[in-house]
C-alpha positions in Angstrom: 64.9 -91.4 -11.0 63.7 -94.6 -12.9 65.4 -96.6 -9.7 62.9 -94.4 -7.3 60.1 -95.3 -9.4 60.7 -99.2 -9.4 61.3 -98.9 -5.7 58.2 -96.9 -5.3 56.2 -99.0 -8.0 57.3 -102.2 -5.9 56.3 -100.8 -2.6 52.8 -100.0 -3.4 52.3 -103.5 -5.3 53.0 -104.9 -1.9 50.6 -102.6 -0.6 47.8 -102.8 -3.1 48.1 -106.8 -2.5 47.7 -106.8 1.5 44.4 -104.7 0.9 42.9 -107.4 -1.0 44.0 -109.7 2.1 41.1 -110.0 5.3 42.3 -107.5 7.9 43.3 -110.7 10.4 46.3 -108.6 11.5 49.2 -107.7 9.9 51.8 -110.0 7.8 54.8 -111.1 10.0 57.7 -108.7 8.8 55.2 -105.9 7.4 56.3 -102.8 10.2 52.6 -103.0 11.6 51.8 -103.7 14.6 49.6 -106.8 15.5 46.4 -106.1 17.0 43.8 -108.8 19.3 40.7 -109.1 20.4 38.9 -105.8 21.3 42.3 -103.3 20.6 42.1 -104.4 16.5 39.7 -102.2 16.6 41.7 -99.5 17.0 44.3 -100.0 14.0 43.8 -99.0 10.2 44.9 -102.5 9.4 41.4 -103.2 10.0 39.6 -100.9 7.9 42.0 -101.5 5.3 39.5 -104.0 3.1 36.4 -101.6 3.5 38.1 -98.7 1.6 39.2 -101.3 -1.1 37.5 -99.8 -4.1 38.3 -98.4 -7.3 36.7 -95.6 -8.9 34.8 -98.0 -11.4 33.2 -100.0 -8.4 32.0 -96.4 -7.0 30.2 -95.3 -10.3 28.8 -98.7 -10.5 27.4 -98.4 -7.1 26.4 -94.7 -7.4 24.1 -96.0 -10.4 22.8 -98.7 -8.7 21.7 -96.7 -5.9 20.0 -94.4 -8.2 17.4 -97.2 -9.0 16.6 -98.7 -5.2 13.6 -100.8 -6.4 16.0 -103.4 -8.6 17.3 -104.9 -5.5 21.0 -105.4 -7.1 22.4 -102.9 -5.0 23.2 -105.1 -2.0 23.9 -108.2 -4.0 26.8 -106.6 -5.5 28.1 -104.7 -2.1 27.7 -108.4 -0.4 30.9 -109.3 -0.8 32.7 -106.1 -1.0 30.9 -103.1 1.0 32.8 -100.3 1.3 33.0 -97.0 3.4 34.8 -94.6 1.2 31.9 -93.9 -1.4 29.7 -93.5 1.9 32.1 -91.3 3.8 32.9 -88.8 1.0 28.8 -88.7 -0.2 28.0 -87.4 3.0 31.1 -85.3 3.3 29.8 -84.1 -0.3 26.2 -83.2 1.1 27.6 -81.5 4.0 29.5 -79.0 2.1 26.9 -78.1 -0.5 24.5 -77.8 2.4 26.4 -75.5 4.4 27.6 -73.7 1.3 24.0 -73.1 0.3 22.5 -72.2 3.1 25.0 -68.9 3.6 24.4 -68.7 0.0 20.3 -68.4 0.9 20.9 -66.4 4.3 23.6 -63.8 1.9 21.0 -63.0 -0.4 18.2 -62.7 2.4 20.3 -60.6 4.2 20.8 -58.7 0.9 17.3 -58.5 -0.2 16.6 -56.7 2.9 19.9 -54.6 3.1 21.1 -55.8 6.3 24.7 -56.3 7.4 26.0 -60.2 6.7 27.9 -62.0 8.6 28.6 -65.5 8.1 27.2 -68.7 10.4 30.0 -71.7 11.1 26.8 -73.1 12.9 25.6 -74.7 9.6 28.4 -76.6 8.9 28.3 -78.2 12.2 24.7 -79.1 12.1 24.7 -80.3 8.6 27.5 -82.3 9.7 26.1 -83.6 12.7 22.6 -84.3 10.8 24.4 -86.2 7.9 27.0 -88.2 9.7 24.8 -88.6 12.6 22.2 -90.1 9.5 24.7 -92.5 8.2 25.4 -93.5 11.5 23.0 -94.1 13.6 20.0 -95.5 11.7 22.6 -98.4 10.4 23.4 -99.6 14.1 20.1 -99.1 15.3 18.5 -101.2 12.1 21.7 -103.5 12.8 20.6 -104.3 16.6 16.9 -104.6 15.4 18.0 -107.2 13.0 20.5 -109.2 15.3 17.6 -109.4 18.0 15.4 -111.2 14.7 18.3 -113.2 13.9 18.0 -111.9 10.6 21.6 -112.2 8.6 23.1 -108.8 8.1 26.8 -107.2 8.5 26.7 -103.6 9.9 29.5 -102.1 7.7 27.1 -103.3 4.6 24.1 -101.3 6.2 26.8 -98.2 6.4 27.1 -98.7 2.9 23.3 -99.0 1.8 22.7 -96.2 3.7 25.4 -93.7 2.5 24.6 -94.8 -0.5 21.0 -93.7 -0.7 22.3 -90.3 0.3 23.6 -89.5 -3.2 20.4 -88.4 -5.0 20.4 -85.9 -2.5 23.7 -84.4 -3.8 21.7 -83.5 -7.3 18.8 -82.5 -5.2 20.4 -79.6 -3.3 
């Protein structure tokens, strides 16, 4: 048991040190495939450094986006933005506004003593509404900026903007 733990213990040290590396490929000798040009794209070797994040850089970026008008927000997701806190805020609002819509439609349907029956609809438009948000405002505001030349990286406007999402969460 303590020899599976070592083993384990040493495969994720070698793992937790190639997230911290620039996703320029994989290591020679690693198991992953190389990627080039266009294809990289398509490999999870290359999203690996924008889900580097513990849980102390999340609550530290959760608070900052609580208070927009200090401006710090983006100078400390400069050199590190991330997608997880992004992708699981809006994954977040999602549910609880599916799950509170039925909630409203259930009592409605209650009030007036009709027959309920539930609607998958809601999950699909909130879903479509909030990833569709956090999506495409970011590459819009990205090809505005590019045509200014103004200097900006499009995974850090997917971070600002799933960011500003999470006062919503309290708000529902």
């Amino acid at each position: 048991m303590v020899g599976v733990m070592l083993v384990a213990n040493d495969y994720f040290a070698i793992e937790a040190d190639t997230f911290s590396k620039p996703a320029g490929g994989s290591q020679p000798g690693s198991g992953e495939p190389q990627g080039s040009g266009w294809f990289r794209t398509f490999t999870i070797a290359a999203y690996k450094p924008y889900f580097d994040v513990d849980t102390s850089d999340i609550i530290d970026r959760l608070k900052e986006s609580l208070f927009p008008f200090r401006g710090t927000f983006t100078e400390k997701t400069a050199t590190n933005p991330d997608l997880y806190g992004p992708f699981w805020i809006c994954t977040t609002l999602i549910f609880v506004a599916a799950s509170i819509g039925t909630f409203v439609t259930y009592i409605a349907h209650k009030l007036k003593k009709k027959e309920w029956d539930y609607d998958i609809n809601l999950v699909t438009w909130s879903a479509g509404v909030f990833y569709g948000y956090v999506t495409v405002v970011p590459l819009i505001l990205y090809v505005i900026l590019k045509y200014f030349s103004a200097p900006s990286g499009l995974v850090q406007l997917f971070c600002l903007y799933g960011y500003s999402l999470f006062v919503f969460i309290p708000a529902l």
